[in-house]
TORVO-411609 format. One record per residue: x, y, z of N, C-alpha, C, O in turn. Coordinates in steps of 0.2 Angstrom, whole numbers, plus 5000, padded with zeros to 4 digits. Example, Ala and Ser with C-alpha at 12.3 -4.5 7.8 and 13.67 -1.06 7.14 Angstrom:
BEGIN
PT   nu   nv   nw  cau  cav  caw   cu   cv   cw   ou   ov   ow
PT 5066 4972 5039 5062 4978 5039 5066 4984 5039 5071 4983 5042
PT 5064 4989 5035 5068 4995 5036 5064 5000 5039 5067 5006 5040
# end
This chain:
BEGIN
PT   nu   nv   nw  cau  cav  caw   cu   cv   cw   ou   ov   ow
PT 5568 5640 5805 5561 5642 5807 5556 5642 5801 5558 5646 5796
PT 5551 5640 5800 5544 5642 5796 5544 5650 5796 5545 5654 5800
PT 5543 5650 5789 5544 5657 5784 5536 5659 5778 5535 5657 5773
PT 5533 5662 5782 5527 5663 5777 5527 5670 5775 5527 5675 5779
PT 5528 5671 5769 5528 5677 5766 5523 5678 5759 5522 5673 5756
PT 5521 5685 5757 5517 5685 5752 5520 5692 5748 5522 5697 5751
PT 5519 5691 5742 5518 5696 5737 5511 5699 5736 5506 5697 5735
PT 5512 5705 5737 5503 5709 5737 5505 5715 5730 5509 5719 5731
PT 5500 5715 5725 5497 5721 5721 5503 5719 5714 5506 5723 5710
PT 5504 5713 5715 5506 5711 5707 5506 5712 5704 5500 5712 5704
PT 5509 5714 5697 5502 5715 5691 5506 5716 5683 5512 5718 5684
PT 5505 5716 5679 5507 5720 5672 5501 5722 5667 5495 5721 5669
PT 5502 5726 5663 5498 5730 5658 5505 5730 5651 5510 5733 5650
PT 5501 5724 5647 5503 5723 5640 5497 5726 5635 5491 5726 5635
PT 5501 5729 5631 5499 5729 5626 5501 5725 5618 5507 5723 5616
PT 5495 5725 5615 5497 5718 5612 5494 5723 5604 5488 5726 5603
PT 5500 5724 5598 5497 5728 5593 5500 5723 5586 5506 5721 5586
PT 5495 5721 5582 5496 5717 5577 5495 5719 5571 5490 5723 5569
PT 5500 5717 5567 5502 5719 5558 5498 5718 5555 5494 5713 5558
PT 5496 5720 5549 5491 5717 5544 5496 5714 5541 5502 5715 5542
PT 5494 5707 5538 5497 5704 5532 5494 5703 5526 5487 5704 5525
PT 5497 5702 5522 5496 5703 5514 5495 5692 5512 5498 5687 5515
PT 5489 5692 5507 5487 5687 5506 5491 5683 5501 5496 5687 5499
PT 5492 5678 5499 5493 5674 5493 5491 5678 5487 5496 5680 5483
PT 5484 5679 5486 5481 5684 5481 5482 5693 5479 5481 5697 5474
PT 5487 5695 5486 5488 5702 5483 5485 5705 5487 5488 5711 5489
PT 5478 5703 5492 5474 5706 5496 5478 5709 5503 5484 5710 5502
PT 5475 5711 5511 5478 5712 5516 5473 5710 5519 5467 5712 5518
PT 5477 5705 5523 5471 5705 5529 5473 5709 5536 5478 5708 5540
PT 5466 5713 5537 5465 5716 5544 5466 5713 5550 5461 5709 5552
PT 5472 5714 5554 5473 5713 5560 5473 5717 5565 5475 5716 5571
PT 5469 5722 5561 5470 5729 5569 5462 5726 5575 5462 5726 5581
PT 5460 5724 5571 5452 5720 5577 5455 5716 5582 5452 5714 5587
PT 5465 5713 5581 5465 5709 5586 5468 5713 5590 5468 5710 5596
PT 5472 5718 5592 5473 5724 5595 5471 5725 5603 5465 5727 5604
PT 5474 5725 5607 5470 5723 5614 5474 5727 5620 5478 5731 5619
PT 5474 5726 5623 5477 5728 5632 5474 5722 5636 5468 5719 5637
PT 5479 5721 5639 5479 5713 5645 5482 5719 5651 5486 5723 5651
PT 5477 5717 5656 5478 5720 5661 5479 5710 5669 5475 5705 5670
PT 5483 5713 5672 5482 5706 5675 5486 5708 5682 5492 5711 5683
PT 5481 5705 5687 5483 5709 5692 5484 5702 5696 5482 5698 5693
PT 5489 5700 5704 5490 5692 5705 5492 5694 5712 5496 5698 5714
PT 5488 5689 5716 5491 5688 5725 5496 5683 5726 5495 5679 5721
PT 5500 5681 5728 5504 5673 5731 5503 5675 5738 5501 5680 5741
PT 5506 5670 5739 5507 5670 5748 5509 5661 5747 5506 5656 5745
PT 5516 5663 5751 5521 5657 5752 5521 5656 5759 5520 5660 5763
PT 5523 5648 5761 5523 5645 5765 5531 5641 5766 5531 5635 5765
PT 5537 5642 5767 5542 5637 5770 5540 5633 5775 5540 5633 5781
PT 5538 5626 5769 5539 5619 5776 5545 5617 5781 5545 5615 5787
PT 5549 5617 5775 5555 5615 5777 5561 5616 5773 5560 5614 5767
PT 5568 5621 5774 5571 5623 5769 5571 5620 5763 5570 5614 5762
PT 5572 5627 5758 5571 5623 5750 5565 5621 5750 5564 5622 5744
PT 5560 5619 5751 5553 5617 5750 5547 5621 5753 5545 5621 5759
PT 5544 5625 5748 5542 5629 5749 5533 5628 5747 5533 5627 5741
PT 5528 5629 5750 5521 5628 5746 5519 5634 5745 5521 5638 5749
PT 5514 5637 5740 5510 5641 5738 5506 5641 5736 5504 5636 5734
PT 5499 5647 5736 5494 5648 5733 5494 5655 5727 5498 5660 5729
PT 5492 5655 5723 5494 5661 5719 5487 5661 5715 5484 5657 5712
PT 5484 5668 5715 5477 5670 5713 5479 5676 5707 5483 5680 5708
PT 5475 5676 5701 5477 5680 5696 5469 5681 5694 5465 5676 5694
PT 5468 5689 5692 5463 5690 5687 5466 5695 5683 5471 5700 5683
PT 5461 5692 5677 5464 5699 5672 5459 5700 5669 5453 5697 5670
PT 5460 5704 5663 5455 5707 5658 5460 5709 5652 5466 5711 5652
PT 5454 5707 5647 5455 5708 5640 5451 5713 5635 5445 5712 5632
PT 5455 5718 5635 5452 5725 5632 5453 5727 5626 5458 5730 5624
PT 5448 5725 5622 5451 5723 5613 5450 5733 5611 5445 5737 5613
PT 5454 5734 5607 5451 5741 5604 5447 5743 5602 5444 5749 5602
PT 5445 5738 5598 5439 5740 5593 5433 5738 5597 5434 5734 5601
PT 5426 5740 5595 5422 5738 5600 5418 5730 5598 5414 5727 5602
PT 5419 5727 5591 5418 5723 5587 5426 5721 5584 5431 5724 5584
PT 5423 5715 5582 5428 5713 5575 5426 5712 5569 5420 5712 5569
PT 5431 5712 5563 5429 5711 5558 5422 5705 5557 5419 5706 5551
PT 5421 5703 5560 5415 5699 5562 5409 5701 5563 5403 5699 5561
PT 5410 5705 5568 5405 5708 5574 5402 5706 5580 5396 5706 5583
PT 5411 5701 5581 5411 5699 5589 5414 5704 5593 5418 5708 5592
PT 5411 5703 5599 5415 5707 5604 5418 5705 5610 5415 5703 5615
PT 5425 5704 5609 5429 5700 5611 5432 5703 5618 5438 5701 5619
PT 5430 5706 5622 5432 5708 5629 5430 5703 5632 5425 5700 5631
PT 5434 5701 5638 5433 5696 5644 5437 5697 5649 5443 5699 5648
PT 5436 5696 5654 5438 5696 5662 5439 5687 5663 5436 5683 5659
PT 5443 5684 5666 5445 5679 5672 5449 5678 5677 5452 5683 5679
PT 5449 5672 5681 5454 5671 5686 5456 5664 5684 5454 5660 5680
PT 5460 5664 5689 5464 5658 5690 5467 5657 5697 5471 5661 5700
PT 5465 5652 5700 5469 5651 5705 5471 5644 5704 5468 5639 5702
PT 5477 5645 5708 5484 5638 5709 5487 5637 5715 5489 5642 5718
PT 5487 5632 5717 5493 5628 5721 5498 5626 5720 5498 5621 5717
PT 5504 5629 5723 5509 5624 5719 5515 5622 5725 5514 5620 5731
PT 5521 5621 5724 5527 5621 5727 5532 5622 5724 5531 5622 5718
PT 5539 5624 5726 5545 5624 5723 5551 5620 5728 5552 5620 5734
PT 5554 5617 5724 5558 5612 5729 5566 5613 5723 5567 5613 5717
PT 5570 5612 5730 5577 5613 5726 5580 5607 5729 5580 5607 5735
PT 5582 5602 5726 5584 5595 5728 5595 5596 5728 5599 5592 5726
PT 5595 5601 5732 5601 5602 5735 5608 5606 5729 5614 5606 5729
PT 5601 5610 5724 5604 5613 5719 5608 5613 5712 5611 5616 5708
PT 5605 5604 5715 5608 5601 5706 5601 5600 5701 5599 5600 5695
PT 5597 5598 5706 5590 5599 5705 5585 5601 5704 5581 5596 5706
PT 5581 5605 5702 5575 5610 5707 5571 5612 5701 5573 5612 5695
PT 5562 5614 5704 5556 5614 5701 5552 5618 5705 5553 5618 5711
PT 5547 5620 5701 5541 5623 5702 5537 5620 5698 5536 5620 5692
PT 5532 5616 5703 5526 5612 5701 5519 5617 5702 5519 5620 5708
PT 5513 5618 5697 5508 5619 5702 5501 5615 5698 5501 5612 5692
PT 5497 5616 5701 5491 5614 5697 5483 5618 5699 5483 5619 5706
PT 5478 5621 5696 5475 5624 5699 5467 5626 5693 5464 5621 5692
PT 5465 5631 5692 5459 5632 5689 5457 5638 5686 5457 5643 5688
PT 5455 5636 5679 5454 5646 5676 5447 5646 5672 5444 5642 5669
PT 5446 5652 5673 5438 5653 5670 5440 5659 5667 5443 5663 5670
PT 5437 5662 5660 5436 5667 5656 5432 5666 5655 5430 5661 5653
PT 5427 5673 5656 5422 5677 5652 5420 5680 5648 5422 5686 5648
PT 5416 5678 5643 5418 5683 5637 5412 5686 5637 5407 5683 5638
PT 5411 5694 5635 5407 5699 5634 5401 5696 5630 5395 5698 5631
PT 5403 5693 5624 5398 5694 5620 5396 5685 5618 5399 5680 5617
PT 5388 5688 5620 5384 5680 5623 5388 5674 5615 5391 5669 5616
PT 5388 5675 5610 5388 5671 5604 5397 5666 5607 5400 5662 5603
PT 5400 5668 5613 5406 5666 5613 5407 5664 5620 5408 5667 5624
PT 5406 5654 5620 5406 5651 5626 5412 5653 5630 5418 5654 5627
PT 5409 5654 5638 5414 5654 5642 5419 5648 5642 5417 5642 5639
PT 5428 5649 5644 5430 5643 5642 5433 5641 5650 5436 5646 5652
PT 5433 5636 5654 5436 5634 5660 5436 5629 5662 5431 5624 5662
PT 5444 5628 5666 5445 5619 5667 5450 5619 5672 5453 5624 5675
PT 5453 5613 5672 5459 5613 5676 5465 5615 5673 5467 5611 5668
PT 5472 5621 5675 5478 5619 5673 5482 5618 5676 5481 5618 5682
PT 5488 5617 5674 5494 5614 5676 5501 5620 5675 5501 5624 5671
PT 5506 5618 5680 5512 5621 5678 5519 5618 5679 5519 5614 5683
PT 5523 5618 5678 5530 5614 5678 5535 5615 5675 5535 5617 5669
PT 5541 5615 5680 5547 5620 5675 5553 5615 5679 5554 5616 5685
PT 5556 5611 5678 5561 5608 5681 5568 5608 5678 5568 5608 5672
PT 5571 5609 5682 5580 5610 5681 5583 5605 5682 5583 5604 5688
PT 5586 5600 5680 5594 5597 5680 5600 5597 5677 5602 5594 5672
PT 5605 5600 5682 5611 5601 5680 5614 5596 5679 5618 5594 5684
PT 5615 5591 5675 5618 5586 5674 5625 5583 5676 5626 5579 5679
PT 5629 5588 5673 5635 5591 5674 5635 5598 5676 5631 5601 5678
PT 5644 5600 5678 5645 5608 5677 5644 5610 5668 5642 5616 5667
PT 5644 5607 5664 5642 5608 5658 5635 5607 5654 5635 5610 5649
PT 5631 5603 5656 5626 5600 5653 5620 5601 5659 5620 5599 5665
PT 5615 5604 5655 5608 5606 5659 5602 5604 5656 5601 5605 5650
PT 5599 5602 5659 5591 5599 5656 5585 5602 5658 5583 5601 5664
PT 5581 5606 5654 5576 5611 5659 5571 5606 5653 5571 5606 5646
PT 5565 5603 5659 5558 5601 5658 5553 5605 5657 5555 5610 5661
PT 5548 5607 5654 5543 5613 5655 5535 5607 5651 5534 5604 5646
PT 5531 5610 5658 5523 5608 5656 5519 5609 5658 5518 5606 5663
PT 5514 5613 5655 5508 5621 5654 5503 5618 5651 5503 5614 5646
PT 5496 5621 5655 5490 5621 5650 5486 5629 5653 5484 5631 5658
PT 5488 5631 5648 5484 5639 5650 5477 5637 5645 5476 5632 5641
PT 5474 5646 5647 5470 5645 5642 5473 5653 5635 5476 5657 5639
PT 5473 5654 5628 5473 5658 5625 5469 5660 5621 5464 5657 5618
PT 5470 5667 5620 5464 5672 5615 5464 5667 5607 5470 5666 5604
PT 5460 5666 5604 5457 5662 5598 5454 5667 5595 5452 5671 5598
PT 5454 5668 5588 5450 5671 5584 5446 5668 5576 5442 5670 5571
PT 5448 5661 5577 5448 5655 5572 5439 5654 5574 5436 5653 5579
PT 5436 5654 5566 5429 5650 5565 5429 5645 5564 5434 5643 5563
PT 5423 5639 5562 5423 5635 5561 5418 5636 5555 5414 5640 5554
PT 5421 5631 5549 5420 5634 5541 5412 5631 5542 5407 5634 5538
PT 5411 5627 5545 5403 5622 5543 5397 5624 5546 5391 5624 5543
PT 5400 5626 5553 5395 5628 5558 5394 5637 5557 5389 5640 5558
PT 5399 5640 5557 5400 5647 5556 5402 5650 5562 5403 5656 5563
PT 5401 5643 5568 5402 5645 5575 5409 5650 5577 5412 5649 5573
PT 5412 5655 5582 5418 5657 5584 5419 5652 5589 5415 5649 5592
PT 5427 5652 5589 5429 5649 5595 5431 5655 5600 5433 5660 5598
PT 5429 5654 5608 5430 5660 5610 5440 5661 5615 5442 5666 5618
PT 5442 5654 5614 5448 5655 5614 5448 5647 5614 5443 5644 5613
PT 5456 5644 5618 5458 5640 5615 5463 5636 5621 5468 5639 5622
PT 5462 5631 5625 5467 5628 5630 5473 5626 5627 5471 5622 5622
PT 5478 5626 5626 5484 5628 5624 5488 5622 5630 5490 5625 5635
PT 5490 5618 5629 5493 5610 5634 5501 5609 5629 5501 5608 5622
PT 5505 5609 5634 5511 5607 5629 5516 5606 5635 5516 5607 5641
PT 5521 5601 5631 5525 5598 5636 5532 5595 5632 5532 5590 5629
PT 5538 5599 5634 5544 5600 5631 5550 5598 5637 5550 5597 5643
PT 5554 5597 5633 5563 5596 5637 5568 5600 5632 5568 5599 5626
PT 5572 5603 5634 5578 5609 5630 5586 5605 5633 5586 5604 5639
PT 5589 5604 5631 5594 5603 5633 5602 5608 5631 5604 5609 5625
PT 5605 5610 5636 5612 5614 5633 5618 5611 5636 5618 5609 5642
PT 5622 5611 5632 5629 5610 5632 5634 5615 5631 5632 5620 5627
PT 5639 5615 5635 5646 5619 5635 5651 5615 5634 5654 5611 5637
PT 5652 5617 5625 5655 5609 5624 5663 5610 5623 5667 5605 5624
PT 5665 5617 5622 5671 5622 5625 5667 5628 5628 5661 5630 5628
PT 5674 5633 5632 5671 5636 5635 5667 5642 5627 5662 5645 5629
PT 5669 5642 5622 5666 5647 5619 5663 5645 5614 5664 5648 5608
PT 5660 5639 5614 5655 5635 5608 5651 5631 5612 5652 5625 5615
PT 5643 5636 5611 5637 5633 5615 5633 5628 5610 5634 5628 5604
PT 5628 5623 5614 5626 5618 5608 5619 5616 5612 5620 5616 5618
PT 5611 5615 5608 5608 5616 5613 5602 5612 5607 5603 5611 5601
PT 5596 5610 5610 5592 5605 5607 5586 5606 5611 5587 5607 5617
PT 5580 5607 5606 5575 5606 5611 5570 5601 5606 5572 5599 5601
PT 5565 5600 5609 5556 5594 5607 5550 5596 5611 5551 5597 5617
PT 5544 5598 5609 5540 5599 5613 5534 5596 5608 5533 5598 5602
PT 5528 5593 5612 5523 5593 5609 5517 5598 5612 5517 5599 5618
PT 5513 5600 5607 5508 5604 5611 5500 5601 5607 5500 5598 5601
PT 5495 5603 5613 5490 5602 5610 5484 5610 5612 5483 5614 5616
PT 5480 5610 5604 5475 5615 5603 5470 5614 5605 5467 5612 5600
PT 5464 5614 5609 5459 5612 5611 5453 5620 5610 5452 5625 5614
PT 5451 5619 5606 5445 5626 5604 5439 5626 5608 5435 5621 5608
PT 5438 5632 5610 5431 5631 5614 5426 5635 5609 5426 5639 5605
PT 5422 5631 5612 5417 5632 5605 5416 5631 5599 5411 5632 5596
PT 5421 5628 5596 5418 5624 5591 5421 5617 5590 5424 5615 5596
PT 5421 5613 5587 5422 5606 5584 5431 5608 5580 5430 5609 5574
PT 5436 5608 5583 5442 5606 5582 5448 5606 5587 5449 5611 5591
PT 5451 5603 5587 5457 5602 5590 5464 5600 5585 5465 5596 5580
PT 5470 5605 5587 5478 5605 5583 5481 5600 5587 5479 5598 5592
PT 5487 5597 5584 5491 5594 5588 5497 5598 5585 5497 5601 5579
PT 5502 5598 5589 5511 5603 5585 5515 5601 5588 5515 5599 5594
PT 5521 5600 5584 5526 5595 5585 5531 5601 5584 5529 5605 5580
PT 5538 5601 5587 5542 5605 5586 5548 5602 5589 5548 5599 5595
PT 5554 5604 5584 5560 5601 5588 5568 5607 5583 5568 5609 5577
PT 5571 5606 5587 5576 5613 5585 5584 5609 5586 5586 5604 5589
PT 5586 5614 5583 5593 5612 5586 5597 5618 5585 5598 5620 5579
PT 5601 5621 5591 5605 5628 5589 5614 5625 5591 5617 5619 5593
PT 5617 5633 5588 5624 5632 5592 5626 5640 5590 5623 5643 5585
PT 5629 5642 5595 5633 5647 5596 5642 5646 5597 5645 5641 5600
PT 5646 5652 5593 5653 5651 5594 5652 5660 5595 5649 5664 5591
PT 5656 5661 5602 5659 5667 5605 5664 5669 5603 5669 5666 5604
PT 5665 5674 5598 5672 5675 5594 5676 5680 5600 5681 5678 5603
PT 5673 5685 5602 5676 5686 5611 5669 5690 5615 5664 5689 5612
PT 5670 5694 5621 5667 5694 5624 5660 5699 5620 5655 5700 5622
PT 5661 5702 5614 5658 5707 5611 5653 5705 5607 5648 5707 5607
PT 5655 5700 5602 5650 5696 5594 5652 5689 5598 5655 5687 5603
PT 5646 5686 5593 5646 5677 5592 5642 5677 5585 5640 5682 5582
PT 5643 5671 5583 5640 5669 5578 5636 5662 5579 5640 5657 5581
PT 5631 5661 5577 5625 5656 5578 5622 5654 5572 5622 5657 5566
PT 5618 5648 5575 5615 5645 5568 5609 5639 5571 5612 5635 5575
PT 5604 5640 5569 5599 5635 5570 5596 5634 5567 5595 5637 5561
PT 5592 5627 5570 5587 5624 5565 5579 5621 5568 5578 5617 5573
PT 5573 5625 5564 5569 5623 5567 5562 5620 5564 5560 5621 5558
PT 5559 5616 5567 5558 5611 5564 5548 5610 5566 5547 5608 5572
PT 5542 5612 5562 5536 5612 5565 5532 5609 5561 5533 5609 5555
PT 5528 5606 5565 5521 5603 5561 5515 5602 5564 5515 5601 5570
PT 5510 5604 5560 5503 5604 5566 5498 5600 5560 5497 5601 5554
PT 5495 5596 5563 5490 5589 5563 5481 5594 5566 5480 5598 5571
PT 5478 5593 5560 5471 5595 5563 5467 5591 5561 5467 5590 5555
PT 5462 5590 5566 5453 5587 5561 5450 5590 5558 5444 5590 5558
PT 5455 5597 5555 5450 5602 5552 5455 5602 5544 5461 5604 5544
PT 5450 5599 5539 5454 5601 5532 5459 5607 5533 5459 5611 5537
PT 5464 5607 5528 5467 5611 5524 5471 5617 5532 5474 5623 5531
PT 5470 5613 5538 5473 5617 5542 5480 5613 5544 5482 5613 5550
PT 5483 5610 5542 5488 5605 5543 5494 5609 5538 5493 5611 5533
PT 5502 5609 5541 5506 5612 5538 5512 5609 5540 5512 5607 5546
PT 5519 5609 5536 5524 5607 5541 5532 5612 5540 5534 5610 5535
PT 5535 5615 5543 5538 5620 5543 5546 5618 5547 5548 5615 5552
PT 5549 5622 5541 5556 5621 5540 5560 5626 5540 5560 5629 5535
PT 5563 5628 5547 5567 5636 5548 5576 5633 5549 5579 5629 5552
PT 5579 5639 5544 5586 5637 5545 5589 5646 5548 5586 5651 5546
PT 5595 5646 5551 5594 5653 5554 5602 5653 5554 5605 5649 5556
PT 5604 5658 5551 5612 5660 5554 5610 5668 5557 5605 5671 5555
PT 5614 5670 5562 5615 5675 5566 5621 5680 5569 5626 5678 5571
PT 5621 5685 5568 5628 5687 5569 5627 5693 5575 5625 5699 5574
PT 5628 5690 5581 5625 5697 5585 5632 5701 5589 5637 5698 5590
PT 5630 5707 5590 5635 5710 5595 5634 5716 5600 5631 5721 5600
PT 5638 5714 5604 5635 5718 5610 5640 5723 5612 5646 5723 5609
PT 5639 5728 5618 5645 5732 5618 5642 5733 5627 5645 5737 5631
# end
């Protein structure tokens, strides 16, 4: 039978508190101005077409409550938006299955010198189990994100930033207690309100060995680069990691 159900009074309350760091030159730079609370409240409401295939609508407002009432600037960076989406979830008989959606978001920001930023986004999260061993999970997003970046020429603030990326991770069980896993994604920076856009490149490669059910030890490697039409923002980064974790 047709199954329509919903989710009512959704919500989270993050708070988001940020370190000073220390310069090249000796100095620190002040990050308490980016210090904030995200409150974000979300309706769904599902529809079963037909088993395993499921459609939806899902509505989401939040707000952004920075601490200070200015920033080091003397912008003020508070804003309210929504978003709403359509999507679907489909399980293609369990070896398969995704959540598609595609939908619309708008943010406003308090303080007139900072264009509202809104457009169309997207969602996607796909699973294939290849094997009993081998899994391939797809992921591809375009939100929008909090920005605190100027533009050196014009003096203009970006008032956040659409954030588009589109990745595939792959893991193996290549014995039962030696994991091995790879991922790729490219993303793209899109700045509202001023003249630049990032491109970032990233690709990794991990492994774990379970010495028994309590420790493992691991090691990865990661791999970034980001492309900008803005001088002197362009960088490319090299992370190597051993790990030794345990649990009880």
């Amino acid at each position: 039978s047709d199954v329509c159900s919903s989710d009512l009074l959704g919500g989270s309350i993050d708070q988001i508190d940020y370190d000073d760091v220390g310069t090249a030159g000796g100095g620190t730079i002040n990050n308490d101005d980016r210090d904030r609370d995200v409150i974000r409240g979300t309706v769904r409401a599902a529809y079963e077409i037909v088993p395993e295939y499921e459609a939806y609508i899902r509505a989401t407002y939040n707000m952004q409550n920075y601490d200070t009432a200015v920033d080091d600037n003397g912008i003020n960076r508070d804003s309210d938006g929504y978003e709403v989406v359509v999507g679907a979830a489909i399980d293609f008989g369990g070896i398969t299955f995704g959540d598609f959606y595609a939908g619309y978001r708008s943010q406003e920001y308090d303080d007139p010198l900072l264009n509202s930023a809104s457009g169309p986004v997207i969602g996607a999260d796909v699973t294939w189990n290849v094997t009993p061993l081998t899994t391939v999970v797809g992921t591809a997003s375009r939100v929008i994100r909090e920005s605190t970046t100027r533009d050196a020429v014009t003096g203009n603030f970006a008032s956040g930033r659409f954030f588009t990326t589109v990745g595939v991770r792959v893991d193996h069980e290549l014995l039962r207690n030696v994991l091995l896993g790879a991922n790729v994604n490219v993303s793209q920076d899109d700045f509202e309100g001023i003249d630049r856009t990032d491109e970032i490149y990233r690709a990794g490669v991990d492994a774990k060995y379970l010495i028994n059910r309590y420790a493992s030890i691991g090691g990865m490697y990661r791999f970034r680069m980001r492309n900008s039409d803005v001088a002197g923002a362009e960088f490319t980064e090299n992370v190597f990691l051993l790990r030794l974790l345990v649990q009880y």
